[in-house]
Rosetta silent file (secondary structure, phi, psi, omega in degrees, C-alpha in Angstrom):
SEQUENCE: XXXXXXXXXXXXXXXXXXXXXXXXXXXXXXXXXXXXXXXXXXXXXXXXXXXXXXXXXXXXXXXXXXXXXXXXXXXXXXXXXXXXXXXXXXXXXXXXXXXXXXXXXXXXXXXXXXXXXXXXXXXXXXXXXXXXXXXXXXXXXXXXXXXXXXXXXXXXXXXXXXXXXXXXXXXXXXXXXXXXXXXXXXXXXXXXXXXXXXXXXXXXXXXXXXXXXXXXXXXXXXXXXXXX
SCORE:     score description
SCORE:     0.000 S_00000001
   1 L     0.000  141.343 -164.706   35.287    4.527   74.713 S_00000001
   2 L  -106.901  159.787 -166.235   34.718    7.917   73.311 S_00000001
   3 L   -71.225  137.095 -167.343   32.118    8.653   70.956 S_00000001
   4 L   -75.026   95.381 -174.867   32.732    9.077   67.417 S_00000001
   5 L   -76.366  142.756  173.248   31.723   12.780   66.501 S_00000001
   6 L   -84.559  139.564  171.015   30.697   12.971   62.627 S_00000001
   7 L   -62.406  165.062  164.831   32.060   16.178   60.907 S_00000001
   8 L  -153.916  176.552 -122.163   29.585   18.351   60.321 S_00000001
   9 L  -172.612  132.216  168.983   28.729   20.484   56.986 S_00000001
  10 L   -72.952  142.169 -155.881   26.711   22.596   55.887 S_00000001
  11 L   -94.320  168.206 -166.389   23.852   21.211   54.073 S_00000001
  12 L  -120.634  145.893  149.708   23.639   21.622   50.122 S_00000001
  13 L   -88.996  133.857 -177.853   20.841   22.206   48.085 S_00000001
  14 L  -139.244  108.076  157.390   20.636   21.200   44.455 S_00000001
  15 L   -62.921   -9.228  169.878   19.388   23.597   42.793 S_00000001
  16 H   -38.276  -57.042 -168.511   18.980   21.780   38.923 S_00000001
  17 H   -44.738  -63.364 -131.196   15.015   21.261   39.796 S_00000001
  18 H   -73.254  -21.589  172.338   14.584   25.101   40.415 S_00000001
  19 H   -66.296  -46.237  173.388   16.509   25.772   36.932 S_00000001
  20 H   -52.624  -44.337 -148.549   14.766   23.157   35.050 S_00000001
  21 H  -108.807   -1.227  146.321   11.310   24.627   36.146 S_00000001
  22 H  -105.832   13.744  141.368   11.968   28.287   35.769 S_00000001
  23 H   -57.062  -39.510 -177.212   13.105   27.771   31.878 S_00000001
  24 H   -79.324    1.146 -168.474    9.958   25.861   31.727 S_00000001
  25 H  -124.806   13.564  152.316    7.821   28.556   33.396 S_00000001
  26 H  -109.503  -21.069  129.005    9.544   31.264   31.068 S_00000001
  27 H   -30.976  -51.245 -178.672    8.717   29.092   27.795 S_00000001
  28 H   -55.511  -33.749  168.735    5.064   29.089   29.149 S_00000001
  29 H   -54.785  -51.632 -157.892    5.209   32.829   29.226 S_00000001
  30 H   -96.865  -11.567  172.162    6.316   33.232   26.109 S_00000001
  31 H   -78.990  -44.104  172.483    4.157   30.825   24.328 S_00000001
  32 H   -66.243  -28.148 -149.335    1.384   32.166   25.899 S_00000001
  33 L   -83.523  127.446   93.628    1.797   35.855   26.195 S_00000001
  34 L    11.674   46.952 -172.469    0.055   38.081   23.722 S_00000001
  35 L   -38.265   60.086 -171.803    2.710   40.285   21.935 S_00000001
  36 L     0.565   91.744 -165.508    1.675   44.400   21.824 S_00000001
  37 L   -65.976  167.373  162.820    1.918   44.893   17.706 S_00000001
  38 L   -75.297  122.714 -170.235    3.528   48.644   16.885 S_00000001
  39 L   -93.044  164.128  170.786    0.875   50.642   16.282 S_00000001
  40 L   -62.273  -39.169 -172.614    0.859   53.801   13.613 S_00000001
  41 L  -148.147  158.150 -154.856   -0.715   55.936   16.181 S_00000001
  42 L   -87.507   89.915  167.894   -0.794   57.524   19.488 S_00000001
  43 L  -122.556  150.531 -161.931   -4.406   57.622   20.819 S_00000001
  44 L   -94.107   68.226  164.944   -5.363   59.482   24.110 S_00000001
  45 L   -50.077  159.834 -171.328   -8.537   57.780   25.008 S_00000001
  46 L   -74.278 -161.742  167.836  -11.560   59.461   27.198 S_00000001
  47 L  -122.716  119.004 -179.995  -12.208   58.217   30.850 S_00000001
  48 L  -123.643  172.487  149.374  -15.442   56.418   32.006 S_00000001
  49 L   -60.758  -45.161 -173.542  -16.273   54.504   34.950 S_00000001
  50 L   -40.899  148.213 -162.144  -16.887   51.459   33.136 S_00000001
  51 L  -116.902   -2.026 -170.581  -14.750   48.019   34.568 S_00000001
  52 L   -85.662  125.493  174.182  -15.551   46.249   31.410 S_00000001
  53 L   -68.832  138.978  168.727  -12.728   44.571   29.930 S_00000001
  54 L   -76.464  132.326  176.695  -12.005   44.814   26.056 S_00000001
  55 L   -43.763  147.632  162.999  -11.336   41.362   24.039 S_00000001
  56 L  -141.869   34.158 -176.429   -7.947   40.742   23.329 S_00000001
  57 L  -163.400  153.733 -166.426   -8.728   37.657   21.087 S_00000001
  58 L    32.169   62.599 -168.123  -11.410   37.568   18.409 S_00000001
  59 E  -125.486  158.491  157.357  -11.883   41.302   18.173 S_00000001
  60 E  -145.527  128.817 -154.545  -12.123   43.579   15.034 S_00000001
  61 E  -126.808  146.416 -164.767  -11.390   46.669   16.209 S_00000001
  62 E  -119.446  108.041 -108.682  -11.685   50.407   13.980 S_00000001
  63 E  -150.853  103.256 -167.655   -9.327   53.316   15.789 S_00000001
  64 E  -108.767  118.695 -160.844  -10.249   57.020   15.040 S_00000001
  65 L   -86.415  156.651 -172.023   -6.562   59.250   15.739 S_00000001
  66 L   -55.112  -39.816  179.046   -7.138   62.683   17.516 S_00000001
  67 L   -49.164  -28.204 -166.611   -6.578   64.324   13.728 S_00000001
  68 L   107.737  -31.395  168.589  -10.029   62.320   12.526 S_00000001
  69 L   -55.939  150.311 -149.075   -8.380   59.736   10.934 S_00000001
  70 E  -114.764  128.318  168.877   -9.386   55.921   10.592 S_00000001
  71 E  -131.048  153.169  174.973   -7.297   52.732   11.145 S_00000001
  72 E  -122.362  159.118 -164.684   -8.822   49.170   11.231 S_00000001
  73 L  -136.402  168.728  118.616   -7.274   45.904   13.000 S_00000001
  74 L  -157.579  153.358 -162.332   -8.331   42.528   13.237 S_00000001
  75 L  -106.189  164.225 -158.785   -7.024   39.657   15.098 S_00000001
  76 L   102.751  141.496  148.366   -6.196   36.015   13.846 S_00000001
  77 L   -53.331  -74.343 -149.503   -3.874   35.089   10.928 S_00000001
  78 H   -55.280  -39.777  177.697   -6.774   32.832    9.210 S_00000001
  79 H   -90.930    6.176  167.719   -9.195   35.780    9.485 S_00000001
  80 H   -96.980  -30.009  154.935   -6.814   38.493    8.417 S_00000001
  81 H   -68.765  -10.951  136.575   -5.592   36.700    5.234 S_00000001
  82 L   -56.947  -41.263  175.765   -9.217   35.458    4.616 S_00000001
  83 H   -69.181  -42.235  161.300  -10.244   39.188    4.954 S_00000001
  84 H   -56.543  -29.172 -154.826   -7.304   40.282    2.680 S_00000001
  85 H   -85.284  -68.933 -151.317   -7.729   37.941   -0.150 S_00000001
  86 H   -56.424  -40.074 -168.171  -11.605   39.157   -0.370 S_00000001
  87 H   -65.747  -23.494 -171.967  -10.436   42.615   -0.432 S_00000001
  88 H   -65.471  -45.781  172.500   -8.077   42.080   -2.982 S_00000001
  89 H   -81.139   19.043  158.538  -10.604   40.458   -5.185 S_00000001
  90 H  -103.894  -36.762 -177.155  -13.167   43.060   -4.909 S_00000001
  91 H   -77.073  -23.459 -170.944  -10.944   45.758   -5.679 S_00000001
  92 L    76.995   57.256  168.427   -9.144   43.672   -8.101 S_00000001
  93 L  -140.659  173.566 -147.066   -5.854   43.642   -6.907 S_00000001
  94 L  -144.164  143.594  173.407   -3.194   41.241   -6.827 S_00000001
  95 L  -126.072 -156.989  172.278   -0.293   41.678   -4.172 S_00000001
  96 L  -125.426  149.900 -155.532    2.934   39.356   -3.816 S_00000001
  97 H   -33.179  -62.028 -151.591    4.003   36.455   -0.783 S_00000001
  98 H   -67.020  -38.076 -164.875    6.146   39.144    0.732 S_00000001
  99 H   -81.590  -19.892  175.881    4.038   41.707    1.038 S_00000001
 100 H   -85.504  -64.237  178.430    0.791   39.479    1.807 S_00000001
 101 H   -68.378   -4.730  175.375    3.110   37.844    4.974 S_00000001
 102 H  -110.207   -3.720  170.893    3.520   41.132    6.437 S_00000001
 103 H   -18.425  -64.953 -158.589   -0.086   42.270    6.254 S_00000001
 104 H   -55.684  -57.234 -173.426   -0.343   39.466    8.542 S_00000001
 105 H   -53.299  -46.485 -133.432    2.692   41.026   10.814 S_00000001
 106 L   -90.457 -172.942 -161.163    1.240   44.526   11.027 S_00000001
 107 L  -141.215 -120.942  176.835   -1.503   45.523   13.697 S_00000001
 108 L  -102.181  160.473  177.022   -3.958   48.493   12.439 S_00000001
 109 E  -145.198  157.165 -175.229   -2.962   50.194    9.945 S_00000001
 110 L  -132.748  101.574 -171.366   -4.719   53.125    7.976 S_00000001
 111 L  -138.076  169.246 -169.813   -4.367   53.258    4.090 S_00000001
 112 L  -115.948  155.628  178.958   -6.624   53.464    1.491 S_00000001
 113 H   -56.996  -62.780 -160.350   -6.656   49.499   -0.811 S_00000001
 114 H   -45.882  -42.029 -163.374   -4.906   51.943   -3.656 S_00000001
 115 H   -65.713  -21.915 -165.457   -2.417   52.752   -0.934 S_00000001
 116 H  -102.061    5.222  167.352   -1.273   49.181    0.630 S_00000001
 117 L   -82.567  -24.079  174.125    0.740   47.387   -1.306 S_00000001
 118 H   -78.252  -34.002  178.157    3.441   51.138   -0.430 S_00000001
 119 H   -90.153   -3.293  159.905    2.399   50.908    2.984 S_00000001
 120 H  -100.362   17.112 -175.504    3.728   47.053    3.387 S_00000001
 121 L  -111.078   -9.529  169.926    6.842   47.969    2.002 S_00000001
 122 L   -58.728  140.951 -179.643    7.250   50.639    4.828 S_00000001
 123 L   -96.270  144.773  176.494    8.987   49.962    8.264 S_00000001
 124 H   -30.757  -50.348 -156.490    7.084   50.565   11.243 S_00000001
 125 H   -74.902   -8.291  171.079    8.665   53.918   12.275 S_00000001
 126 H   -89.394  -34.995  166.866    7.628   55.635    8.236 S_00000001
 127 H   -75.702    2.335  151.845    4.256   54.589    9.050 S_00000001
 128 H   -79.169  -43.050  173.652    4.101   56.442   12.135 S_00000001
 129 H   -34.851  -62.679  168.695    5.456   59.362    9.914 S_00000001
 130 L   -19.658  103.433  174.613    2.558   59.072    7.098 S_00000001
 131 L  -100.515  134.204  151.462    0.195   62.290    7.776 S_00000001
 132 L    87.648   54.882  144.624   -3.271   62.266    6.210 S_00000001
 133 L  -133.409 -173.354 -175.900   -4.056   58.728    4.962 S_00000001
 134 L   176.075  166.738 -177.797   -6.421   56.716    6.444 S_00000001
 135 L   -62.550  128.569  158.321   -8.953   53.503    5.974 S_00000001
 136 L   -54.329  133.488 -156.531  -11.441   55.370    3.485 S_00000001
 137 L  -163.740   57.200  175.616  -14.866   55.973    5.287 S_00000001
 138 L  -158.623 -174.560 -150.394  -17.565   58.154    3.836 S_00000001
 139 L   -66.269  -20.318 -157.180  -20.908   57.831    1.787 S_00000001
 140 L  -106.544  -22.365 -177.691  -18.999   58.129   -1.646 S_00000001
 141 L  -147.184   47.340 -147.160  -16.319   55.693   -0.949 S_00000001
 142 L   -98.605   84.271  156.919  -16.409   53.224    2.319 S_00000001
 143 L   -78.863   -8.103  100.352  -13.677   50.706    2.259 S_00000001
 144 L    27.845 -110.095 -168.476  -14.206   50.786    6.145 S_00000001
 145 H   -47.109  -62.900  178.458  -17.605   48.649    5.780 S_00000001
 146 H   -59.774   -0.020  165.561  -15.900   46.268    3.478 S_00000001
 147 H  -110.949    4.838  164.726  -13.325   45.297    5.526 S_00000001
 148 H   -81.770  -48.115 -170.358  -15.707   45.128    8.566 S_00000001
 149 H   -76.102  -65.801 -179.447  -18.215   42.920    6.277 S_00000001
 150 H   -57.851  -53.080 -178.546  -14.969   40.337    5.517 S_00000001
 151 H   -74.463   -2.165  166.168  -13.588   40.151    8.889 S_00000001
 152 H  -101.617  -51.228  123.627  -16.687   39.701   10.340 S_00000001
 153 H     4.111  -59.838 -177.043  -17.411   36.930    7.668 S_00000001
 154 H   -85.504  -19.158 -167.238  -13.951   35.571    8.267 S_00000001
 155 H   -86.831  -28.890 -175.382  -14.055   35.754   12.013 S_00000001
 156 H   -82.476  -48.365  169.783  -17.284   33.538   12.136 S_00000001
 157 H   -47.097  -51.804 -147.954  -16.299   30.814   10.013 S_00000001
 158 H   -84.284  -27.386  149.918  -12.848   30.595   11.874 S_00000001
 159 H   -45.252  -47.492 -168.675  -15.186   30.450   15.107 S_00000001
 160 H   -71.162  -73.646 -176.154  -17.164   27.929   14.125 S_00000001
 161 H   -11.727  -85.618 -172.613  -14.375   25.666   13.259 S_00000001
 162 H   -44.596  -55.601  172.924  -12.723   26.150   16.762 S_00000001
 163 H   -27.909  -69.195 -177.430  -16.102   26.053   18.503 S_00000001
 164 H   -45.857  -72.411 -153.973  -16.614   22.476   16.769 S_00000001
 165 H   -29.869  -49.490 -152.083  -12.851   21.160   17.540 S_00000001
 166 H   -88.136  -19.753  177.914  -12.546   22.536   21.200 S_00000001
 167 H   -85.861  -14.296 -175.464  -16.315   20.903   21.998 S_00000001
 168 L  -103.972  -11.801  166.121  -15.279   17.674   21.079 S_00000001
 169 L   -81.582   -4.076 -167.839  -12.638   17.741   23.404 S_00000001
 170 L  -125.022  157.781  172.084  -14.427   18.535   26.496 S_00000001
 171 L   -97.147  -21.321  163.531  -17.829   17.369   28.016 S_00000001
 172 L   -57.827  160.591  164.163  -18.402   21.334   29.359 S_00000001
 173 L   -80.310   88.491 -154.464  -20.524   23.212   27.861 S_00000001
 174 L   -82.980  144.379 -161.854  -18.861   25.733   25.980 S_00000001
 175 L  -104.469   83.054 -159.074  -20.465   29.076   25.263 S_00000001
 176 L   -70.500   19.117  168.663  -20.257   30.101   21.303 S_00000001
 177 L   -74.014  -29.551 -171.608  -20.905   33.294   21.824 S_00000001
 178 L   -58.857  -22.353 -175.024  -17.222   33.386   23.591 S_00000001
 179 L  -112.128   21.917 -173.572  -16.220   32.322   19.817 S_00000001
 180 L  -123.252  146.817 -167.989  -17.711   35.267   17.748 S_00000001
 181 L   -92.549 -174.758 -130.690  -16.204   38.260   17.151 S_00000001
 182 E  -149.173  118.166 -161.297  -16.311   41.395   19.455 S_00000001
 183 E  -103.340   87.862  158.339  -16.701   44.797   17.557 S_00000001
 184 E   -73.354  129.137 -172.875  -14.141   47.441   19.219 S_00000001
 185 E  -132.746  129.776  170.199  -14.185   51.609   18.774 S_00000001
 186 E  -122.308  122.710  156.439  -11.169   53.304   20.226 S_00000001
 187 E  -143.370  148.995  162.188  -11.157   57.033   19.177 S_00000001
 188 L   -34.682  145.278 -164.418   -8.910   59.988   20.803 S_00000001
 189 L  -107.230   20.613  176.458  -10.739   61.938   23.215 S_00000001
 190 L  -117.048   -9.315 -159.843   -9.724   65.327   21.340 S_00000001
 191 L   -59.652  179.651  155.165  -11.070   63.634   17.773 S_00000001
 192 L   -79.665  158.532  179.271  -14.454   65.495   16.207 S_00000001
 193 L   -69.025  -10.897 -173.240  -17.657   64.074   16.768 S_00000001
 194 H   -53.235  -66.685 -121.511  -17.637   64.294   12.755 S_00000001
 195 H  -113.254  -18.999  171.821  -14.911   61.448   12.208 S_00000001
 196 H  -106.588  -22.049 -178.551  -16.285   58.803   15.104 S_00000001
 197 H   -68.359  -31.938 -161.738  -19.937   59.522   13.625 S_00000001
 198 H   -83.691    0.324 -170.390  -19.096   58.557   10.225 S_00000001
 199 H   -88.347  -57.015 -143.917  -17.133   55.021   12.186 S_00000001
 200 H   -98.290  -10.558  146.935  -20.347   54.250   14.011 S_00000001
 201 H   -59.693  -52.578  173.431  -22.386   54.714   10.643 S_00000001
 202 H   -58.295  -34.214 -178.431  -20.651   52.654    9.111 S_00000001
 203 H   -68.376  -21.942  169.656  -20.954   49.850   11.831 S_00000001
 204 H   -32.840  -59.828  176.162  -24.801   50.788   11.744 S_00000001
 205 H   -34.474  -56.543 -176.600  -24.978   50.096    8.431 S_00000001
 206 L   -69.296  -12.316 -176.135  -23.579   46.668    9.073 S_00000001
 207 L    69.520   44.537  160.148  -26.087   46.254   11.659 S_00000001
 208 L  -137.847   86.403  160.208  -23.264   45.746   14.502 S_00000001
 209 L  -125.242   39.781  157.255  -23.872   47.916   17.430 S_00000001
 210 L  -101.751   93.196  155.156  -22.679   46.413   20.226 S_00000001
 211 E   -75.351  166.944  178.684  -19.560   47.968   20.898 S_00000001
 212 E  -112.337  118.572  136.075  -16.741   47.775   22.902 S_00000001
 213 E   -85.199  135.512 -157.645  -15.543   51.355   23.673 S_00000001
 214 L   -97.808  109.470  162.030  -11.575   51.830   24.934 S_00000001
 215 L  -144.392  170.335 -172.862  -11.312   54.402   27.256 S_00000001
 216 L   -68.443  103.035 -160.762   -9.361   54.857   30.497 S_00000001
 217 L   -45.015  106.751  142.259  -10.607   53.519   33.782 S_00000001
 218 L   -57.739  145.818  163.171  -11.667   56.417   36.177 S_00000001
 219 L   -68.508  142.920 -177.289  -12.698   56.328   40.090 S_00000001
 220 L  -115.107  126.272 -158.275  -16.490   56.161   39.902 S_00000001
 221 L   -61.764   -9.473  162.166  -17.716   58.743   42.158 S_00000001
 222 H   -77.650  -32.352  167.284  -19.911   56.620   43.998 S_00000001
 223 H   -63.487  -19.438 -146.673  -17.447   54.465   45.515 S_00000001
 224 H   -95.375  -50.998 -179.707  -15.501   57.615   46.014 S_00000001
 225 H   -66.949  -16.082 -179.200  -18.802   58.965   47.975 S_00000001
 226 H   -58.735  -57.886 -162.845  -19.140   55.315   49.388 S_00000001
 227 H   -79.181  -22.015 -179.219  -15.804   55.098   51.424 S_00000001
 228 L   -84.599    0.000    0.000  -16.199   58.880   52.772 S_00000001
């Protein structure tokens, strides 16, 4: 009797899983990922050796443009809207929801307080325009150090909090320095030494001088002398 051959077929794959888990590993991406705000300005940082990475979470960071000019950043919602509110009520100003949400949006920006309620009504690309304003930052008038003093203020509180929450979930040991914030100086590697001195007074002042400085990774010439 002859033997029954079975057809035979190419085998199929079902592919649903592999759909299912790259939507899910693009959602992760996107929850997680760390969006790049538009900044006002273009800075050309020096070159060191140094391998040390810059925060990219809890930072307050002050940005001196090749021109001399000063912009300040800090990161969080709760500590940039804690830090605005103080400034408003030391200067005694009052701004409105819209303009207050995009504070919140923008990434540094360099105005004077008289200047920023007209600089949140601006679109990114007129605030790249803007020549010659800047955070104010010299012995007669340093809104600089006050918004350094609040955000450093606001950044600690908003630490502690998380420090507490995130410790009660785990049995590690958690490190709070890892929850305090991390004092960054970026300046243009063409600025004057005038316009980063008068930066790093002011952080003096505050009694914060452990910086982070952003400059551009170079081969360090030992390694260079190492491998030949």
């Amino acid at each position: 009797m002859p033997k029954i051959k079975m057809p035979r077929s190419a085998p199929s794959i079902d592919m649903t899983p592999m759909v299912d888990l790259a939507f899910l590993l693009v959602t992760f991406f996107m929850l997680t990922a760390n969006f790049r705000t538009d900044e006002p300005v273009t800075v050309n940082t020096p070159s060191s050796i140094s391998d040390k990475e810059i925060p990219v979470k809890r930072f307050i960071q002050v940005t001196v443009s090749r021109d001399g000019f000063v912009y300040f950043n800090a990161s969080g919602e709760s500590t940039r809207q804690e830090t605005l509110e103080k400034m408003l009520e030391k200067y005694r100003m009052t701004l409105g929801p819209e303009e207050k949400k995009e504070f919140l949006k923008i990434g540094s920006f360099g105005c004077s307080m008289a200047q920023l309620p007209q600089y949140l009504k601006m679109t990114p690309e007129q605030r790249k325009e803007i020549k010659g304003w800047e955070v104010p930052c010299d012995t007669t008038h340093n809104e600089l150090k006050d918004w350094i003093f609040f955000a450093n203020k606001a950044s600690l509180a908003q630490g502690q909090l998380d420090f507490k929450e995130e410790s009660s979930k785990t049995t590690d040991k958690l490190d709070v320095n890892e929850y305090k914030p991390k004092f960054i100086l970026k300046v243009d590697g063409k600025a004057n030494y005038a316009s980063a001195k008068r930066v790093i007074e002011t952080f003096r002042d505050l009694e914060r001088l452990n910086l982070y400085f952003v400059t551009s990774l170079e081969e360090n010439p030992y390694n260079r002398n190492k491998a030949e």
